[in-house]
C-alpha positions in Angstrom: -18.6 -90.5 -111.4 -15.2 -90.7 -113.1 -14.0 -87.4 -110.9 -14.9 -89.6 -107.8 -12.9 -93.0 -109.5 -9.8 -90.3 -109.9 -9.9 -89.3 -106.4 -10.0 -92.7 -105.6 -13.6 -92.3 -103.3 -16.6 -93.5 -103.6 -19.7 -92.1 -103.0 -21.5 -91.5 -99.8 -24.0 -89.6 -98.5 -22.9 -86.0 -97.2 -21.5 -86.5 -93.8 -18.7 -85.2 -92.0 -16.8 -88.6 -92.2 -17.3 -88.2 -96.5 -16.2 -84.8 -96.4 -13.0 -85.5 -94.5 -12.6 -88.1 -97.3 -13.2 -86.0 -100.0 -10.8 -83.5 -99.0 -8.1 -85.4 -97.9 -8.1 -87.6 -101.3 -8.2 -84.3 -102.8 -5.0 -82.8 -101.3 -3.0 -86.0 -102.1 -4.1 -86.3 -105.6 -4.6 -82.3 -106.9 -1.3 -79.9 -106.5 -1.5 -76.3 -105.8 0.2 -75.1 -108.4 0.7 -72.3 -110.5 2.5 -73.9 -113.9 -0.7 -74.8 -115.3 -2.0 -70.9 -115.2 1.4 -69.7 -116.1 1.1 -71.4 -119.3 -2.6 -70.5 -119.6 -1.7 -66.7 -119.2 1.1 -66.8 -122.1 -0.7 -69.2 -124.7 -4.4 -67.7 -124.5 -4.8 -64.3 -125.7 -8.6 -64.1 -124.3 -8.4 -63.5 -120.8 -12.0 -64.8 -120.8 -11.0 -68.1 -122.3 -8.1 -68.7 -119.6 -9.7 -69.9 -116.1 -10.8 -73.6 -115.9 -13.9 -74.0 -114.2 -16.1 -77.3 -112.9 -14.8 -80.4 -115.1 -12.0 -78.0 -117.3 -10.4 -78.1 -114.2 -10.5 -81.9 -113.7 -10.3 -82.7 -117.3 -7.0 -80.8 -117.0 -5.8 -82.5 -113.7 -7.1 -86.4 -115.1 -5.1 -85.6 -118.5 -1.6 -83.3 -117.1 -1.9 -83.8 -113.5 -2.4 -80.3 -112.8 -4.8 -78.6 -110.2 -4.7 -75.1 -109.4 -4.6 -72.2 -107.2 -7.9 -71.7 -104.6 -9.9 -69.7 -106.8 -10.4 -72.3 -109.3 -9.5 -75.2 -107.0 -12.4 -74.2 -104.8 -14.5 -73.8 -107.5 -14.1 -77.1 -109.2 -13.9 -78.5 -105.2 -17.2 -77.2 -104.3 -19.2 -77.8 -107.7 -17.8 -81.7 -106.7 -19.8 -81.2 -103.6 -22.5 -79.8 -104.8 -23.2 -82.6 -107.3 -22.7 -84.9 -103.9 -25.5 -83.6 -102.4 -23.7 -80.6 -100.3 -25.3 -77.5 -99.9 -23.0 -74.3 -98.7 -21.2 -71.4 -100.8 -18.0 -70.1 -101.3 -16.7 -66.8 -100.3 -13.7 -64.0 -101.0 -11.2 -63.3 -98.0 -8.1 -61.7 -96.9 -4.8 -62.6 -96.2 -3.2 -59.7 -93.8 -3.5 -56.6 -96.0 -4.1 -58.0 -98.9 -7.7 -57.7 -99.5 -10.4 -60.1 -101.3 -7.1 -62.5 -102.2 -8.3 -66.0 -101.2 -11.4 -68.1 -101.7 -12.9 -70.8 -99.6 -16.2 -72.7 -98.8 -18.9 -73.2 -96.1 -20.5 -76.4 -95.9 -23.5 -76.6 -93.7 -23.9 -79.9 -92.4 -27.2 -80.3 -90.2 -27.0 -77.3 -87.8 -22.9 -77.2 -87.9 -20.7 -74.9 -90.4 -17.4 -76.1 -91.5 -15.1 -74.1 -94.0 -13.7 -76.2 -96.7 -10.5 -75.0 -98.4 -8.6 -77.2 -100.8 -7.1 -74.0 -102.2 -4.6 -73.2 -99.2 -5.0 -76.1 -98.8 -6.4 -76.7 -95.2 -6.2 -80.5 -94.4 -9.4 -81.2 -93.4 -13.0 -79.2 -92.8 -13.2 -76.8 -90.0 -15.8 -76.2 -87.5 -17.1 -72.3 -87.2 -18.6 -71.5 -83.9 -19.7 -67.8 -84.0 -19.6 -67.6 -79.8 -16.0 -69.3 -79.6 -12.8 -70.8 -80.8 -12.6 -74.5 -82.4 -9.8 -76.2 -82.9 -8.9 -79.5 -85.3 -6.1 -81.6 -85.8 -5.4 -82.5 -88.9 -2.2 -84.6 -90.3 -0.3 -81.6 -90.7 -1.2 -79.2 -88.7 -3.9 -78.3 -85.6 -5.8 -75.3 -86.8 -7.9 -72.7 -84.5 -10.7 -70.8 -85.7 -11.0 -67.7 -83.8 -14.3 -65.7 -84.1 -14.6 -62.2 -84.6 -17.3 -59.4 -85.2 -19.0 -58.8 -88.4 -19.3 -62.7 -88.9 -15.4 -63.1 -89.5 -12.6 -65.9 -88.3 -8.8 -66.0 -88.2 -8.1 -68.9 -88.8 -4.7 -70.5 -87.8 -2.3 -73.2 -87.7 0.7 -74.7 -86.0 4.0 -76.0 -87.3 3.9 -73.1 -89.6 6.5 -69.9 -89.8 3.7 -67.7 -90.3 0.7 -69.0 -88.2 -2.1 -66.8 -89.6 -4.2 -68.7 -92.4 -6.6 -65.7 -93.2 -9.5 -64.0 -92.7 -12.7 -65.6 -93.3 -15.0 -63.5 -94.2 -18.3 -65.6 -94.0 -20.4 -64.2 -96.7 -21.6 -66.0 -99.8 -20.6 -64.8 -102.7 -22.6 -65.8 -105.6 -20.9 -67.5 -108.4 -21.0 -64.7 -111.0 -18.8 -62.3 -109.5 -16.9 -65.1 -108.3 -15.9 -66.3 -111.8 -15.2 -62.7 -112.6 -12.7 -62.3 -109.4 -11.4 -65.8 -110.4 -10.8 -64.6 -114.5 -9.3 -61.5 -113.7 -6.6 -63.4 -111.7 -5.2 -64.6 -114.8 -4.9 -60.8 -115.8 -1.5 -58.6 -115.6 -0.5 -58.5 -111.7 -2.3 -61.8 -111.0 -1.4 -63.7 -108.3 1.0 -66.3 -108.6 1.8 -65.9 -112.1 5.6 -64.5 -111.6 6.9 -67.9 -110.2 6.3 -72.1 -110.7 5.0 -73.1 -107.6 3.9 -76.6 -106.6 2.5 -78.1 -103.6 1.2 -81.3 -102.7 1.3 -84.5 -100.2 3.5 -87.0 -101.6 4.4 -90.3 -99.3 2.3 -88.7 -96.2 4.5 -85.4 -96.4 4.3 -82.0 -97.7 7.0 -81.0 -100.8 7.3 -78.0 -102.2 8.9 -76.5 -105.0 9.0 -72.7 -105.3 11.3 -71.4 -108.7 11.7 -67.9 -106.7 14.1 -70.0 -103.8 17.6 -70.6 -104.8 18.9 -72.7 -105.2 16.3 -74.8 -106.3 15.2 -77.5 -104.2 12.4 -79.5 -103.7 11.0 -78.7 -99.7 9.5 -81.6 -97.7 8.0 -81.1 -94.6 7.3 -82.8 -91.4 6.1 -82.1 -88.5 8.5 -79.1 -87.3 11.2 -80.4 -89.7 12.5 -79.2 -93.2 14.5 -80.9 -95.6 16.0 -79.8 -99.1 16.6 -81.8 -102.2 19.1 -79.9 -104.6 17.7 -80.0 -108.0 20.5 -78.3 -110.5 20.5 -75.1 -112.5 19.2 -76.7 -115.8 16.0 -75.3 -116.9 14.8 -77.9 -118.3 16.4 -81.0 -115.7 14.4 -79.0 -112.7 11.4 -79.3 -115.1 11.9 -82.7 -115.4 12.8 -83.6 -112.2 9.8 -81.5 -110.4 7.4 -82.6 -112.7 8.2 -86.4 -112.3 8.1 -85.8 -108.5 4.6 -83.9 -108.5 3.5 -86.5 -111.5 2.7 -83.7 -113.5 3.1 -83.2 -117.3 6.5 -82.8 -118.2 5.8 -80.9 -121.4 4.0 -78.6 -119.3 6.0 -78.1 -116.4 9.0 -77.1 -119.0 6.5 -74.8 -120.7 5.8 -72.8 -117.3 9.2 -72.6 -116.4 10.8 -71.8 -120.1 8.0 -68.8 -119.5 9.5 -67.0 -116.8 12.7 -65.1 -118.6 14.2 -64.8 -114.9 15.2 -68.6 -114.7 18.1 -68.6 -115.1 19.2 -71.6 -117.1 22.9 -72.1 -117.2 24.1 -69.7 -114.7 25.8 -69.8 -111.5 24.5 -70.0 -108.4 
């Protein structure tokens, strides 16, 4: 399977031990990022036309280096799976007040649940006990999964300003009005579309690059840590220079950014 060969995996049956493969090739291969639906929103009149679902979305990532944010990275994630031989569902849940705002996935292996979430992106799958808390250490961070009533978890993390993941609200949604949540995203007061974001695991550590945070910077993270790496005012050099980092399409990347009339692109700081 040529998705598998891009992830550089092979194969296996489903088993704990794959998954952890699967998602941890995923999350230092595929960004989070926003450019690619940034330029989606502004070139694509039909809002219908504008999410990328199952292969779109890897075409997209083999051919610009782009991935996504969690509704269609979890989509594309779990139809992966799926095809592997993994049977769970994916599910709509909040983030504080902000209500049906993130997707995830439940993957039932044998008698044991664990929530999948390359979207966030959560390091590696989590274990949901309905009676009591889990905990698992990942690379980056050791995450709890804390039970509540009506089937739901917080789930959180160290090593993090703002320890609360989200809500998991542990009820499969079926892919229908998924889609429909996931297209209307790319609609006037979707999320994410204001700013260039990128995310991803590069050399064993978590960058960042956010186009709201001045002055821009590439983030890297580790362990408690935070280092910045001034990247200029140009419009197109922090393009460049982000793209080239993230090894995404540079033609892109400039497109997203030139998109956003607040970037400022010979000013002052």
């Amino acid at each position: 399977m040529w998705i598998l060969d891009y992830l550089n995996v092979k194969a296996e049956s489903p088993s704990l031990a794959a998954l952890d493969q699967l998602v941890t090739a995923y999350t230092h291969r595929i960004p989070w990022e926003s450019a690619s639906r940034i330029v989606r929103k502004h070139t694509l009149a039909d809002l219908a036309a504008r999410p990328r679902f199952g292969n779109a979305f890897w075409e997209d990532a083999q051919h610009f280096g782009t991935g996504g944010t969690c509704y269609e990275s979890n989509y594309a994630f779990f139809d992966l799976l799926q095809s592997l031989g993994y049977e769970g569902y994916l599910t709509i849940n909040n983030m504080g007040e902000s209500i049906g705002c993130h997707s995830a996935i439940i993957i039932q292996l044998d008698d044991q649940p664990y929530l999948v979430d390359v979207g966030l992106p959560i390091y590696l799958p989590l274990p949901l006990n309905p009676h009591q808390a889990t905990t698992r250490k990942t690379p980056f961070h050791t995450y709890t999964i804390i039970p509540e009533a009506n089937n739901q978890y917080q789930i959180e993390r160290d090593l993090h300003p703002r320890p609360n993941c989200f809500t998991l609200i542990n009820q499969p949604v079926d892919l229908a009005t998924y889609r429909k949540i996931a297209t209307q995203d790319y609609d006037d007061g979707g999320l994410f579309l204001d700013r260039v974001i990128v995310l991803r695991i590069v050399n064993d550590r978590v960058w960042r690059f956010d186009s709201s945070a001045l002055p821009y910077q590439l983030e890297s993270f580790f362990e408690e840590s935070k280092t910045y790496h001034l990247l200029g005012l140009d419009a197109d050099e922090v393009a460049k220079a982000v793209a080239t980092h993230f090894q995404i399409d540079v033609d892109l990347m400039k497109k997203a950014i030139n998109c956003l009339t607040e970037f400022p692109k010979h000013d002052t700081l």
